[in-house]
RODO-2510 file (C-alpha; in nm, 4 decimals, decimal comma):
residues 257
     n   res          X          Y          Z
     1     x    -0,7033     1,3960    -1,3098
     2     x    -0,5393     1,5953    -1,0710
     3     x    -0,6419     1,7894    -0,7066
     4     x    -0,4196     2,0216    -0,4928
     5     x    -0,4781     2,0223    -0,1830
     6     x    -0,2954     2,2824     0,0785
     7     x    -0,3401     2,3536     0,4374
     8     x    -0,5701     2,5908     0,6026
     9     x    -0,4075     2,9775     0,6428
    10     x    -0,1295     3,1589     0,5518
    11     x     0,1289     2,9004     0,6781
    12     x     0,4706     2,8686     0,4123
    13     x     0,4327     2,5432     0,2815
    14     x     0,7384     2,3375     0,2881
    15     x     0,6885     2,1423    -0,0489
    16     x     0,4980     2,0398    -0,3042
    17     x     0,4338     1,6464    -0,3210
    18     x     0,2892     1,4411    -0,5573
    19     x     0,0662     1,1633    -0,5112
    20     x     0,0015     0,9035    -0,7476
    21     x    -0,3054     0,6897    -0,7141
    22     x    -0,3005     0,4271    -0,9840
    23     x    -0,6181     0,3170    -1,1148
    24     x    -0,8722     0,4606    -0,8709
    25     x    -1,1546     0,3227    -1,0457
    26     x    -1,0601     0,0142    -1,1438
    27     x    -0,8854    -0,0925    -0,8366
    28     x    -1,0107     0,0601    -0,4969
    29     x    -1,3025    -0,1109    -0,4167
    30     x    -1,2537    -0,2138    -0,0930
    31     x    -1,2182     0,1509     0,0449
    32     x    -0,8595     0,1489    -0,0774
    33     x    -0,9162     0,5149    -0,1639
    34     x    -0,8491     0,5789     0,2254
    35     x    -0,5406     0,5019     0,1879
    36     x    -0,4707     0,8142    -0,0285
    37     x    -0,7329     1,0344     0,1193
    38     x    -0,5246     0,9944     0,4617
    39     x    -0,1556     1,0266     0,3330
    40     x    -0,2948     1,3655     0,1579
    41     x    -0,4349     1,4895     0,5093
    42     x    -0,1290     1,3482     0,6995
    43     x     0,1100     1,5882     0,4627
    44     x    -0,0924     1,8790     0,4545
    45     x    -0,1076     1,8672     0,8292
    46     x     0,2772     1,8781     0,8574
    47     x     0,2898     2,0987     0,6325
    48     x     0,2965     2,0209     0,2932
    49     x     0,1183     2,0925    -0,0167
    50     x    -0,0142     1,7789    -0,2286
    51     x    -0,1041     1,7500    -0,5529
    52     x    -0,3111     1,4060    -0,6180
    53     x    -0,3250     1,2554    -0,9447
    54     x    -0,5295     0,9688    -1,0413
    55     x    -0,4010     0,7425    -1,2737
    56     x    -0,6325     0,6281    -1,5690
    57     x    -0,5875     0,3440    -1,8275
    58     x    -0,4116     0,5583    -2,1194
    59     x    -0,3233     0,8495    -1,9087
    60     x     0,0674     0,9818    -1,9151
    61     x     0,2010     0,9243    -1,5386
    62     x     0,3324     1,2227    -1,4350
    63     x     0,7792     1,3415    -1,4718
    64     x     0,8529     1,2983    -1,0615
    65     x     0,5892     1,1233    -0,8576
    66     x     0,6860     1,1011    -0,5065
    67     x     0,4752     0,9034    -0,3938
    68     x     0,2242     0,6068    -0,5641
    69     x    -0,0450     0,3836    -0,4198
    70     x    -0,2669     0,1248    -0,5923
    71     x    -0,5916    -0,0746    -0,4361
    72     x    -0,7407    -0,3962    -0,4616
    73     x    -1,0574    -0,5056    -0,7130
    74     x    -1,1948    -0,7997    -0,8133
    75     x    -1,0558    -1,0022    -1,1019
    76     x    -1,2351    -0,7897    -1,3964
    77     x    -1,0873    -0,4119    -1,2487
    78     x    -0,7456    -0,6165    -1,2188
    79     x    -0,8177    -0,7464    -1,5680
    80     x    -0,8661    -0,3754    -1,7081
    81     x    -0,5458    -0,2693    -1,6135
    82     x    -0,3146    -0,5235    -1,6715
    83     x    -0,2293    -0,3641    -2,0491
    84     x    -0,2139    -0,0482    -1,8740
    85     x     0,0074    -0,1434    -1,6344
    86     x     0,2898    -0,3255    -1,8853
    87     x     0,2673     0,0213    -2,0682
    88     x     0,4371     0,2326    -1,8090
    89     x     0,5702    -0,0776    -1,6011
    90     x     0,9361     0,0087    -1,6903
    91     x     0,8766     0,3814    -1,5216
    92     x     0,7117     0,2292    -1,1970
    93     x     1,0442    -0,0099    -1,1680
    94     x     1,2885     0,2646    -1,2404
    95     x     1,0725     0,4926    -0,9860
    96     x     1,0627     0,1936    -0,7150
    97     x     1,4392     0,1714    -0,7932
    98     x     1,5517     0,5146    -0,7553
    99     x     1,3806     0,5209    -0,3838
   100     x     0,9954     0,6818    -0,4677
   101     x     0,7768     0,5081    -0,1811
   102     x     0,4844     0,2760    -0,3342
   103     x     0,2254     0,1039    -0,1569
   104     x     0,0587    -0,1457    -0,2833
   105     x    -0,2615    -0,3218    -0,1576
   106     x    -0,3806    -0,6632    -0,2625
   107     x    -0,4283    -0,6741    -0,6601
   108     x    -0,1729    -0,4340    -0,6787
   109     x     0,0632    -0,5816    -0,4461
   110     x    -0,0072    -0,9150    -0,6431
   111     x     0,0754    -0,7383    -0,9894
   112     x     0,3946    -0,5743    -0,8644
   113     x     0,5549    -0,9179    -0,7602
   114     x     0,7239    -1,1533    -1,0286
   115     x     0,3728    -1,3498    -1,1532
   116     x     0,0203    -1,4474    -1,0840
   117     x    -0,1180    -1,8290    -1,1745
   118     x    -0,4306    -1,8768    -1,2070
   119     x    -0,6231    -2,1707    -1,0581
   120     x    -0,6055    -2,3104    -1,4412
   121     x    -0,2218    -2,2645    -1,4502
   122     x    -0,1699    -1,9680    -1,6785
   123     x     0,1278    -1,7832    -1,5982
   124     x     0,0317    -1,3885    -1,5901
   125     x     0,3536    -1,1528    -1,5989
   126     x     0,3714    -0,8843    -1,2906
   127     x     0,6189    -0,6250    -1,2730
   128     x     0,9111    -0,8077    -1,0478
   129     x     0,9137    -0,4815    -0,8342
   130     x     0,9066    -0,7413    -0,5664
   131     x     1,0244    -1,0783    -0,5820
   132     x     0,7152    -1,2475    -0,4748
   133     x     0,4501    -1,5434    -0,7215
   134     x     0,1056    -1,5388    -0,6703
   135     x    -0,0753    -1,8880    -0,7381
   136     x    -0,4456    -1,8578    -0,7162
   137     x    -0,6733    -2,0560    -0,4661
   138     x    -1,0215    -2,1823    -0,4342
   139     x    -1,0433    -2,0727    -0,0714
   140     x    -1,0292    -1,7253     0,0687
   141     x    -0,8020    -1,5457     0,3197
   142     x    -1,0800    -1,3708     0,5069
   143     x    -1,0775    -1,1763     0,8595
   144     x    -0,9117    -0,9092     1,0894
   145     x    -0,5112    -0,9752     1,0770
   146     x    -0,2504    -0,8377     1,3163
   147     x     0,0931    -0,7803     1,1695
   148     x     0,4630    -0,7424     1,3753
   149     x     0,6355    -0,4699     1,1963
   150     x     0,9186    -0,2285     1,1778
   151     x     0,6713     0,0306     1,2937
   152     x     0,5028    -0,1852     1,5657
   153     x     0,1730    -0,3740     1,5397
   154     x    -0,0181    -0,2810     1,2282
   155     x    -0,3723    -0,4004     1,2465
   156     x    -0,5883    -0,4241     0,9256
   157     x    -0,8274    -0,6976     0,7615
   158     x    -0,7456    -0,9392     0,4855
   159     x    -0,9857    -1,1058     0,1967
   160     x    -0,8062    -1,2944    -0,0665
   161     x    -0,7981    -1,6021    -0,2574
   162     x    -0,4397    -1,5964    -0,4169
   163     x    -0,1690    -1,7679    -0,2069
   164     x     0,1934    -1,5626    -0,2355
   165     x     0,5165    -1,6598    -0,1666
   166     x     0,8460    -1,4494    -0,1056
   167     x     1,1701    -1,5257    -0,2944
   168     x     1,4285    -1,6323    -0,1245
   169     x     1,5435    -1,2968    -0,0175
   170     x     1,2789    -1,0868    -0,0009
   171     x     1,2306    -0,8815     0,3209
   172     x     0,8104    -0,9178     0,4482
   173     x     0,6457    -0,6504     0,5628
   174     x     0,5356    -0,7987     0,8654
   175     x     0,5094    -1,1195     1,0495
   176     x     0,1423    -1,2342     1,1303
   177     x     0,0377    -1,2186     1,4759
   178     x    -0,3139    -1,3020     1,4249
   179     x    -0,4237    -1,3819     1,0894
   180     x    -0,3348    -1,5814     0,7684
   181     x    -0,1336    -1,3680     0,5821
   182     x     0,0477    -1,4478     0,2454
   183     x     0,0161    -1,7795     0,2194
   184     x    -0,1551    -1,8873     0,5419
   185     x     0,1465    -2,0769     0,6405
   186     x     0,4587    -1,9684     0,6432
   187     x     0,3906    -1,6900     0,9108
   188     x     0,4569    -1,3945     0,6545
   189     x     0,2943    -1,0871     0,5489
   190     x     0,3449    -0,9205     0,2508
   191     x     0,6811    -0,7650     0,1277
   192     x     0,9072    -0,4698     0,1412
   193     x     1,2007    -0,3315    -0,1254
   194     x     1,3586     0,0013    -0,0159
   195     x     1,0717     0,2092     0,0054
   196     x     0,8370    -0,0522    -0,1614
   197     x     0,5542    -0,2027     0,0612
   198     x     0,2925    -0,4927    -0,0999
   199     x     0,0368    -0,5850     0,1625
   200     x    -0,2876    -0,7664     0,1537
   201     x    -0,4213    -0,5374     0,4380
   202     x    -0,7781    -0,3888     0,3640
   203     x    -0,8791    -0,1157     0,6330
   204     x    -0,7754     0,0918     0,4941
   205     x    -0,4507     0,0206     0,6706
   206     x    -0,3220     0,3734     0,7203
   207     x    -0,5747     0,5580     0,8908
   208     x    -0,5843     0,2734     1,1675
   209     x    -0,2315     0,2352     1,1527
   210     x    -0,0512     0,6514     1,1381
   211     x     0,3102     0,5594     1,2425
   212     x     0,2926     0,3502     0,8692
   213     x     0,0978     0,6643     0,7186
   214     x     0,3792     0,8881     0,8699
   215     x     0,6877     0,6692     0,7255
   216     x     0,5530     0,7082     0,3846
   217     x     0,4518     1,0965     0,4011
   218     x     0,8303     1,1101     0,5295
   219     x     0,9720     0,9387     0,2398
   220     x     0,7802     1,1519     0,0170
   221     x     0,8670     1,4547     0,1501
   222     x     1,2590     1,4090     0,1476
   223     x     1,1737     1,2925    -0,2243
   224     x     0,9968     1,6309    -0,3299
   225     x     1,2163     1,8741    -0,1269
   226     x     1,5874     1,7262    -0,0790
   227     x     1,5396     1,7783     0,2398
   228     x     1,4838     1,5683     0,5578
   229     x     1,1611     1,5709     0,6537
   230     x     1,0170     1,7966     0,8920
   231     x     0,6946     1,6813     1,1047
   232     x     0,5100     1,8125     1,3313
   233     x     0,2928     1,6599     1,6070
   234     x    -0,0743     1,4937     1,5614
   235     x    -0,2934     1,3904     1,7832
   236     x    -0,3326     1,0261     1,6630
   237     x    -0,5106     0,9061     2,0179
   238     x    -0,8575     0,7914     1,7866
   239     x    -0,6813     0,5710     1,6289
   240     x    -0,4269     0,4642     1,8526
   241     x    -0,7141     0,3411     2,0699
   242     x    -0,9263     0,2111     1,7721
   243     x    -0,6333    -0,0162     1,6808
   244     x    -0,5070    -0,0808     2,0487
   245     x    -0,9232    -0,2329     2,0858
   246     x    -0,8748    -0,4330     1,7504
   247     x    -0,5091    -0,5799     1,7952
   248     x    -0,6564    -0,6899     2,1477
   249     x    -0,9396    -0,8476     2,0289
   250     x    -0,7947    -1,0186     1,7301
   251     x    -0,4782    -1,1512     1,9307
   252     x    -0,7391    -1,2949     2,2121
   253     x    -0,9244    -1,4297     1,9553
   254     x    -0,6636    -1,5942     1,7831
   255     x    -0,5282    -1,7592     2,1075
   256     x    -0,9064    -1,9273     2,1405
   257     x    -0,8890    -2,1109     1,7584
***
């Protein structure tokens, strides 16, 4: 399944990307599908074309994505595409490897790091795109989180049960200001490789949070065109003040517990 999408007018587009949205079904239940919806806005609006395909159990990923993002979903979506996922694993490591941004949210992010173990011990393979294990917990990760980043405070909200913990040299993605994060612990926040970003954050994180949005359209545009990318203002002040409220609140909040 696959949508292009190209700005309003006449305008010369400066590139063709295109998006990847694994398993949009299966795994974007918890409004995940934002994610993609605003990345495709955020490029047409500096001016490039997208094409969005939705990856399906079964379906052939397309030659030269150049971008890819995957959701959360409860244990049965995740369940669905685990077979799915093994099939054109290999590609999405050779892709993550040769520099095509990913973002991965929650289930996804879990299944892209080294292994998930359930509550009962099994040992389920992930994709070792990051080095990061997943051990499953009987208590949830649940409320607004506020993240220290390389592109400032990203706000967002969390809800899981599994636990994760970065290899020894892993890179985070952020450092939790307010919030549990990956483990509830040791401070951390997801995890970063190259152009590779696993998060927990439900929002969905990029609308609230453009300066990420923007890093990833930027990657994916020097990936389609060879080029550096070239953006052009937008007025993010919604959202800057939506998350300047929210990173308040939840870092007031915090300091109360």
């Amino acid at each position: 399944m696959s949508d292009i999408a190209s700005g309003a007018g006449d305008r010369r587009s400066k590139g063709t990307v295109t998006l990847v949205h694994l398993y949009p079904r299966e795994m974007s239940i918890y409004g995940d599908l934002g994610n993609t919806r605003a990345l495709a806005s955020r490029l047409r609006w500096h001016g490039y074309d997208v094409e969005v395909v939705g990856h399906a159990p079964g379906d052939r990923l397309p030659d030269e994505p150049h971008l890819v993002v995957g959701g959360g979903g409860q244990d049965s979506g995740q369940a669905r595409v685990e077979d799915d996922l093994a099939r054109v694993g290999d590609r999405l490591v050779e892709l993550a490897a040769d520099g095509c941004p990913m973002l991965a949210i929650c289930g996804m992010y879990q299944l892209f790091g080294n292994a998930f173990i359930t509550v009962e011990g099994q040992r389920l393979p992930g994709l070792g795109i990051l080095d990061v294990t997943t051990t499953g917990n009987p208590t949830r990760m649940i409320g607004g989180i506020v993240l220290d980043t390389e592109w400032g405070e990203v706000v967002g909200f969390e809800n899981h049960s599994g636990a994760t913990v970065l290899g020894p040299a892993q890179q985070p993605f952020g450092r939790v200001l307010a919030g549990r994060g990956n483990n509830g612990t040791d401070g951390t926040e997801g995890a970063r490789t190259h152009h590779v970003i696993g998060t927990y954050l439900h929002g969905p994180i990029l609308p609230a949070n453009p300066t990420l949005a923007d890093a990833l359209v930027g990657w994916a545009a020097e990936r389609a065109t060879g080029r550096p990318f070239e953006p052009v203002e937008i007025d993010d002040a919604y959202a800057d003040h939506a998350r300047t409220r929210q990173v308040r609140r939840l870092l007031a909040a915090d300091r109360r517990r």
